[in-house]
Chimera marker file (.cmm) of the C-alpha trace (Angstrom):
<marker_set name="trace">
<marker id="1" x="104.972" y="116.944" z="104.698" r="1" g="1" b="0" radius="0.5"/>
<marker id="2" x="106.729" y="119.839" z="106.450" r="1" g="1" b="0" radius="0.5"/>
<marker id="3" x="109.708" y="119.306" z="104.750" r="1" g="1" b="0" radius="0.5"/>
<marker id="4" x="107.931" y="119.782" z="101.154" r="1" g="1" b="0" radius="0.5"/>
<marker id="5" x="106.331" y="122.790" z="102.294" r="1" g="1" b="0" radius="0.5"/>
<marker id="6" x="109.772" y="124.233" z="102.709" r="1" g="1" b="0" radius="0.5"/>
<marker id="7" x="110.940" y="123.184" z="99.903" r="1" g="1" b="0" radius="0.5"/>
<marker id="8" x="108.476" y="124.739" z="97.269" r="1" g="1" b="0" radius="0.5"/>
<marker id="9" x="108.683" y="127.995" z="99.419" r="1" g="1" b="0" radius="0.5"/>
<marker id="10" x="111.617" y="129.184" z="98.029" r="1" g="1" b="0" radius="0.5"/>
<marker id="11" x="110.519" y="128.526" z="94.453" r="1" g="1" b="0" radius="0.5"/>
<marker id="12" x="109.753" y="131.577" z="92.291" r="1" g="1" b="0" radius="0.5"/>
<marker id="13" x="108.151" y="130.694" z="89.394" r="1" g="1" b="0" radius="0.5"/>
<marker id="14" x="104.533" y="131.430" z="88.609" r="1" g="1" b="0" radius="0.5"/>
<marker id="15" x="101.470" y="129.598" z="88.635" r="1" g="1" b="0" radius="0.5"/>
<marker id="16" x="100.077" y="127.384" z="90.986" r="1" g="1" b="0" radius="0.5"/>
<marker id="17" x="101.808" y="124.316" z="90.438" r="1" g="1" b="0" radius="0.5"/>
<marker id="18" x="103.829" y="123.743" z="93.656" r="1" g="1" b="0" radius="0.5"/>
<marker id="19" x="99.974" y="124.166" z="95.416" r="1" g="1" b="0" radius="0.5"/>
<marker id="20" x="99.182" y="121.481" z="93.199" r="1" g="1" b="0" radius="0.5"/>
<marker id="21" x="102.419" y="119.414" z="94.278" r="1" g="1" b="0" radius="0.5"/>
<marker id="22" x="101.327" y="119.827" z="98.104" r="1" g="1" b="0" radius="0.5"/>
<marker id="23" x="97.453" y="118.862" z="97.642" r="1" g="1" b="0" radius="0.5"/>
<marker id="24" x="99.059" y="115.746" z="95.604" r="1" g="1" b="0" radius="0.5"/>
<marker id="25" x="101.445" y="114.768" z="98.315" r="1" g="1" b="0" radius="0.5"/>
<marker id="26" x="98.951" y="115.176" z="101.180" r="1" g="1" b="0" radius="0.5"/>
<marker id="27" x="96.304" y="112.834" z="99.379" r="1" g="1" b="0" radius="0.5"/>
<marker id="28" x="99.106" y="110.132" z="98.718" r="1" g="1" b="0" radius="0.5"/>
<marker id="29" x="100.092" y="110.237" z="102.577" r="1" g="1" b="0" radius="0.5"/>
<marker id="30" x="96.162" y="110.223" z="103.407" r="1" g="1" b="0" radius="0.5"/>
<marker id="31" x="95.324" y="107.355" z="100.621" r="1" g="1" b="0" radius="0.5"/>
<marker id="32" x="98.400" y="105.496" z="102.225" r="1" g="1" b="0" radius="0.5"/>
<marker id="33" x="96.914" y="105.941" z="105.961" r="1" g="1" b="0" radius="0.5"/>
<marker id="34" x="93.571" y="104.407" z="104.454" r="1" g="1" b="0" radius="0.5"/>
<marker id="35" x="95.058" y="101.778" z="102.494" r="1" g="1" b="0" radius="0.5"/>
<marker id="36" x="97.500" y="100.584" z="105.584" r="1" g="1" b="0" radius="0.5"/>
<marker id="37" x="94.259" y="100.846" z="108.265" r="1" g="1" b="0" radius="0.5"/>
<marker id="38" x="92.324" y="98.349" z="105.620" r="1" g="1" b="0" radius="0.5"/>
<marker id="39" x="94.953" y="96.113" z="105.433" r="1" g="1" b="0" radius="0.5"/>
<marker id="40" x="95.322" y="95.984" z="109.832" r="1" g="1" b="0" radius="0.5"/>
<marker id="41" x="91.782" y="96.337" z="111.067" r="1" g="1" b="0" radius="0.5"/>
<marker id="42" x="91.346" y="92.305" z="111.483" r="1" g="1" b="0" radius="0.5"/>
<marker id="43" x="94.865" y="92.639" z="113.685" r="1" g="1" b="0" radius="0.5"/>
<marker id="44" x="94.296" y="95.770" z="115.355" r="1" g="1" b="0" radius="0.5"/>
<marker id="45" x="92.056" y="98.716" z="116.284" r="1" g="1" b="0" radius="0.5"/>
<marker id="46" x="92.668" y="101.078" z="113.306" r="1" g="1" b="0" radius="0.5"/>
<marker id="47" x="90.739" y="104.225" z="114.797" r="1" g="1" b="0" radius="0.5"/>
<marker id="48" x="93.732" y="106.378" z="115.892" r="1" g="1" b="0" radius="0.5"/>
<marker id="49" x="93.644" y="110.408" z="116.071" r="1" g="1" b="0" radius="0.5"/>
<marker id="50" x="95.719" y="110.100" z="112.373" r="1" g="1" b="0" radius="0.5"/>
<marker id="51" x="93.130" y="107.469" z="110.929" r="1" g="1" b="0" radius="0.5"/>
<marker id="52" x="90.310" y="110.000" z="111.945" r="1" g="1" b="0" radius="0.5"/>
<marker id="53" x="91.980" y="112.813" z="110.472" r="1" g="1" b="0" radius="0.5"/>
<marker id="54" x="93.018" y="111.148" z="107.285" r="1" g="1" b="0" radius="0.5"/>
<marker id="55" x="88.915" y="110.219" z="107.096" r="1" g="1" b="0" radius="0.5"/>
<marker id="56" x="87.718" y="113.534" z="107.592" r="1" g="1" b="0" radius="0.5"/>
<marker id="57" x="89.570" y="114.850" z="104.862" r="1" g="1" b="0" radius="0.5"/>
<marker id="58" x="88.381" y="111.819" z="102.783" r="1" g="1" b="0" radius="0.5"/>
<marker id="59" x="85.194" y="113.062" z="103.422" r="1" g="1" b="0" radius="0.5"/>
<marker id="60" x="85.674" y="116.744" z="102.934" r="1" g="1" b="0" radius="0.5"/>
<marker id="61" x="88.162" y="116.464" z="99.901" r="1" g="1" b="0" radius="0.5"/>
<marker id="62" x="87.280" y="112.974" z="97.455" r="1" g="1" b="0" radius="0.5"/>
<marker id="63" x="83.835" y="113.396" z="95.241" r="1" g="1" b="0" radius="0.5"/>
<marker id="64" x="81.531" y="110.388" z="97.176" r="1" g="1" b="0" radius="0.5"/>
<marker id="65" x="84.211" y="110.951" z="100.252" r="1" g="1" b="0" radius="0.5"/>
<marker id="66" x="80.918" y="110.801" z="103.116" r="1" g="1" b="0" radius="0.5"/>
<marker id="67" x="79.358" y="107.694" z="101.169" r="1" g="1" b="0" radius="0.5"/>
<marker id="68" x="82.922" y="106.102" z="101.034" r="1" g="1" b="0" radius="0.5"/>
<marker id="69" x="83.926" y="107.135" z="104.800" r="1" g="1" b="0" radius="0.5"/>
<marker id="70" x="80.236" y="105.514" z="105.946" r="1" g="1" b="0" radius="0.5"/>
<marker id="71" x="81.216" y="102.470" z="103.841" r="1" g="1" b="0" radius="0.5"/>
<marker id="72" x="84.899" y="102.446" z="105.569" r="1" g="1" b="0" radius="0.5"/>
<marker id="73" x="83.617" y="102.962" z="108.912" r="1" g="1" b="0" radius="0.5"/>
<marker id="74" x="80.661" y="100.144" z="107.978" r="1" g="1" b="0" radius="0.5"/>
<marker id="75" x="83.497" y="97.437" z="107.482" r="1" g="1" b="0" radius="0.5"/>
<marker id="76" x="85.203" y="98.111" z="110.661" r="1" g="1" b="0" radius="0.5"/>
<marker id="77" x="82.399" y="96.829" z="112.414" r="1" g="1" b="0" radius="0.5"/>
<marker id="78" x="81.829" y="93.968" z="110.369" r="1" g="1" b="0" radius="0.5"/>
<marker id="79" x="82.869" y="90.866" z="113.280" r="1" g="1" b="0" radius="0.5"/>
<marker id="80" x="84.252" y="88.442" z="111.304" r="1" g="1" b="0" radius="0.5"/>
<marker id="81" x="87.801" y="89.386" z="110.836" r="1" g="1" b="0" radius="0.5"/>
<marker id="82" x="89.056" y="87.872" z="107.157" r="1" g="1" b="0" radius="0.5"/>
<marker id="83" x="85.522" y="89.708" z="105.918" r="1" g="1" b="0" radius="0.5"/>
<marker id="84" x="86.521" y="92.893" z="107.739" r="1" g="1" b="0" radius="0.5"/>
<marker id="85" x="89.784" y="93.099" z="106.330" r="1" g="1" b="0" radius="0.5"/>
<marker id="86" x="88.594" y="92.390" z="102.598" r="1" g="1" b="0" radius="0.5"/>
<marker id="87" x="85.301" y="94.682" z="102.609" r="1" g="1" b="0" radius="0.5"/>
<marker id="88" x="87.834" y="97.663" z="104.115" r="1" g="1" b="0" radius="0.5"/>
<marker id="89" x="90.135" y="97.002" z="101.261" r="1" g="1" b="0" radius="0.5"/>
<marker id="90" x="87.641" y="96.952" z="98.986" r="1" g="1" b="0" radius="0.5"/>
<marker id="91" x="86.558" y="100.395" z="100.522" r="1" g="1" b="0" radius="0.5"/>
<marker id="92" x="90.189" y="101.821" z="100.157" r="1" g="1" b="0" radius="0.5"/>
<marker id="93" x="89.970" y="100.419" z="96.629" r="1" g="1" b="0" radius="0.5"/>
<marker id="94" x="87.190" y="102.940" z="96.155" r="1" g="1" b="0" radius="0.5"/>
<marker id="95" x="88.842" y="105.685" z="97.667" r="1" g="1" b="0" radius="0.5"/>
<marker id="96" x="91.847" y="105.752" z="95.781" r="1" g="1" b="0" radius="0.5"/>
<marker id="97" x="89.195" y="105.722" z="92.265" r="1" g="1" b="0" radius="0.5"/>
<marker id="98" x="87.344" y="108.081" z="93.330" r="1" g="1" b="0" radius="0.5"/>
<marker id="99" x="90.787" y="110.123" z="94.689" r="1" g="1" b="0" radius="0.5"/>
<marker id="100" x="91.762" y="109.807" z="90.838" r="1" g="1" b="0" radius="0.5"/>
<marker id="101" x="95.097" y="108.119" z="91.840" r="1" g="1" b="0" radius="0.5"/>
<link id1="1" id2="2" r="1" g="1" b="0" radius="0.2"/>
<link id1="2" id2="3" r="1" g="1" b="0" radius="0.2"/>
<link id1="3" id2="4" r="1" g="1" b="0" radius="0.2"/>
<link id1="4" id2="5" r="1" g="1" b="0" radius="0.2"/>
<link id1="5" id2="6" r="1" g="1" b="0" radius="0.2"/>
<link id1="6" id2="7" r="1" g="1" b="0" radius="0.2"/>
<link id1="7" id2="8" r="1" g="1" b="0" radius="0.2"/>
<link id1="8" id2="9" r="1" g="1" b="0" radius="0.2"/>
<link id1="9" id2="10" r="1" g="1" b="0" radius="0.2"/>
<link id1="10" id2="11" r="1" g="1" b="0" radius="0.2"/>
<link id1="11" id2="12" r="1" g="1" b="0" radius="0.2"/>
<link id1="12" id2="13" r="1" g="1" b="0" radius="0.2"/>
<link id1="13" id2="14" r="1" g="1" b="0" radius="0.2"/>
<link id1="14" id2="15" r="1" g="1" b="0" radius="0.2"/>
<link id1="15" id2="16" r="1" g="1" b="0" radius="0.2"/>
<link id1="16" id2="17" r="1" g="1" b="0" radius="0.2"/>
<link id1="17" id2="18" r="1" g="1" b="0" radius="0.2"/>
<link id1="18" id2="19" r="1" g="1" b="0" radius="0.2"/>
<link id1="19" id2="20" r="1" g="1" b="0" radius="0.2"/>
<link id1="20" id2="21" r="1" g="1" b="0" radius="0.2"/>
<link id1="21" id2="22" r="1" g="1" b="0" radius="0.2"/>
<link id1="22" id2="23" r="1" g="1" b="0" radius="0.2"/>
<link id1="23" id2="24" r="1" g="1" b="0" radius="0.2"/>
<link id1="24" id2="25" r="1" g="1" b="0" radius="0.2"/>
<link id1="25" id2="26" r="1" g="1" b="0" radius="0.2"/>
<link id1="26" id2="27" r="1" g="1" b="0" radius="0.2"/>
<link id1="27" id2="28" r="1" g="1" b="0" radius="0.2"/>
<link id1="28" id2="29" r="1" g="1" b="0" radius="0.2"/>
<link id1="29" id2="30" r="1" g="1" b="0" radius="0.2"/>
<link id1="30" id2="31" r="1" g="1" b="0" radius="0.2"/>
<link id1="31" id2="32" r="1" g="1" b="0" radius="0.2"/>
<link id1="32" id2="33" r="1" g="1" b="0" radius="0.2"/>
<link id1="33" id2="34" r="1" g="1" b="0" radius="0.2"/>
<link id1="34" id2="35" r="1" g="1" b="0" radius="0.2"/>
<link id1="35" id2="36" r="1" g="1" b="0" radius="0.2"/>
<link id1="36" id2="37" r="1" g="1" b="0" radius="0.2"/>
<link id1="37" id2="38" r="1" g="1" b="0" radius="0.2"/>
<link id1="38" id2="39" r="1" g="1" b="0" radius="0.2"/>
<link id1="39" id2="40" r="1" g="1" b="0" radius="0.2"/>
<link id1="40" id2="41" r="1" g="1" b="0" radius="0.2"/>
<link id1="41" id2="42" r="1" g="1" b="0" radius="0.2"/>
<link id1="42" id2="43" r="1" g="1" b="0" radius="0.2"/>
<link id1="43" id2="44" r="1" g="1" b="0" radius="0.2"/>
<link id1="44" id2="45" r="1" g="1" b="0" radius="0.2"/>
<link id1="45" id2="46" r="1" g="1" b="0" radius="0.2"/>
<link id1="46" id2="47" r="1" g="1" b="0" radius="0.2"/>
<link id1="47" id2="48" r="1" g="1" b="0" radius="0.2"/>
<link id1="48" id2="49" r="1" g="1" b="0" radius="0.2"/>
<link id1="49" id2="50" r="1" g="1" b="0" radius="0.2"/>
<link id1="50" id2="51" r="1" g="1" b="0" radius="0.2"/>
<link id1="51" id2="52" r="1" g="1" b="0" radius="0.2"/>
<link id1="52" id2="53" r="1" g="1" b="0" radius="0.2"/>
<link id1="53" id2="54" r="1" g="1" b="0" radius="0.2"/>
<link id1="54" id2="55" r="1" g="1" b="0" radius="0.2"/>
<link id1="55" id2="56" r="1" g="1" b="0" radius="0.2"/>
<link id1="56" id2="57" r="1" g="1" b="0" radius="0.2"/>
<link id1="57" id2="58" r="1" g="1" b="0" radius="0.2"/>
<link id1="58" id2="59" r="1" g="1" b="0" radius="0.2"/>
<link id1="59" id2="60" r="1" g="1" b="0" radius="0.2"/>
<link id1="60" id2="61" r="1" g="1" b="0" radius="0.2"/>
<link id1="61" id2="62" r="1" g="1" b="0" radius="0.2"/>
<link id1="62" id2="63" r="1" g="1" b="0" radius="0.2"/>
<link id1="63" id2="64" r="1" g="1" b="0" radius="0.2"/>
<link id1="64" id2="65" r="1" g="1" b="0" radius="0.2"/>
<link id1="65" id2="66" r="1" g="1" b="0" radius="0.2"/>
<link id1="66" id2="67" r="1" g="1" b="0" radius="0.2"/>
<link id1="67" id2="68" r="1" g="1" b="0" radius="0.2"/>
<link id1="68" id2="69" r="1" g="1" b="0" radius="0.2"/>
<link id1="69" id2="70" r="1" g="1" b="0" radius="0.2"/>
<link id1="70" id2="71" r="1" g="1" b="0" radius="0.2"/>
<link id1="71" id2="72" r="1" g="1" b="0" radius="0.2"/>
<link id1="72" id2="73" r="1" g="1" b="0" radius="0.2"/>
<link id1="73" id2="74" r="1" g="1" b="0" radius="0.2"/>
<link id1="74" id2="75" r="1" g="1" b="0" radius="0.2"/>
<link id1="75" id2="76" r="1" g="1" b="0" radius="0.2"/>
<link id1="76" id2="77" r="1" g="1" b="0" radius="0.2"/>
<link id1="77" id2="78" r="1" g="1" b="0" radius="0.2"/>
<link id1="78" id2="79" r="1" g="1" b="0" radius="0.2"/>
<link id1="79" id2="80" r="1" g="1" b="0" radius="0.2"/>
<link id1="80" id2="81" r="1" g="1" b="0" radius="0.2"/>
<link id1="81" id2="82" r="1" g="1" b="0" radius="0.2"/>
<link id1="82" id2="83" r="1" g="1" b="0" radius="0.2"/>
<link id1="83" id2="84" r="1" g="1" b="0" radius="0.2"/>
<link id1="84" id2="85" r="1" g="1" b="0" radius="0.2"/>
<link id1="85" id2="86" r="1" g="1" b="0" radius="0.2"/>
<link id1="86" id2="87" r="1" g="1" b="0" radius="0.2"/>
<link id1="87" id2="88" r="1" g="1" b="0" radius="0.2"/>
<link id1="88" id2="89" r="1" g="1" b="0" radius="0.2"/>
<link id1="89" id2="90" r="1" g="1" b="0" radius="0.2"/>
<link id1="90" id2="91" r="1" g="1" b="0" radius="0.2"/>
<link id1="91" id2="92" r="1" g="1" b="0" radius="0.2"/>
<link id1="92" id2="93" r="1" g="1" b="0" radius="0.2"/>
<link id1="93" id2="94" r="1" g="1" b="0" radius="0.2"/>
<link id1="94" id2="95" r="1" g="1" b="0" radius="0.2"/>
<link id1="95" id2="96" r="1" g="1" b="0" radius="0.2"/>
<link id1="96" id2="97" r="1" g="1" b="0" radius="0.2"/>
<link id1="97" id2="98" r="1" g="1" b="0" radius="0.2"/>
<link id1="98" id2="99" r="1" g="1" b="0" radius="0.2"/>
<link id1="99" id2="100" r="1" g="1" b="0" radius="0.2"/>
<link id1="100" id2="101" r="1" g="1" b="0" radius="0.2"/>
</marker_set>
């Protein structure tokens, strides 16, 4: 992400385009993050520092994001593992709609 940054820095043209390029990329990395925690949590505990992050801006940045975080966080518990692992995806499904990617 760091590397993007400084990439578009140097650019001179107007508007706010590049912004736009940045906000895009960061959502893709965060939808990715969701998308890759769905398709682990019957293998593994998905709740790392980066999961938590990526779901807090889920929350603060995608229209429906605390419904859809509650609904995320909902299927993690869920015991049996094969149900886990398709009620999260279905959840990341959501996300990504709702994300309007």
């Amino acid at each position: 992400m760091a590397e993007r940054k400084d990439q578009l820095r140097n650019v001179a043209f107007g508007g706010n385009w590049s912004e736009e390029i940045l906000i895009v990329d960061e959502l893709r990395q965060v939808l990715a993050l969701v998308e890759k925690a769905a398709s682990d949590c019957a293998d593994r505990d998905v709740e790392t520092e980066e999961f938590l992050a990526a779901m807090l801006y889920v929350r603060k940045n995608i229209e429906k994001g605390p419904m859809l975080t509650g609904a995320f966080f909902k299927a993690l518990r869920i015991e049996n593992q094969s149900l886990r692992r398709a009620e999260a995806l279905r959840v990341a499904k959501m996300i990504r709609g709702w994300a309007g990617l």
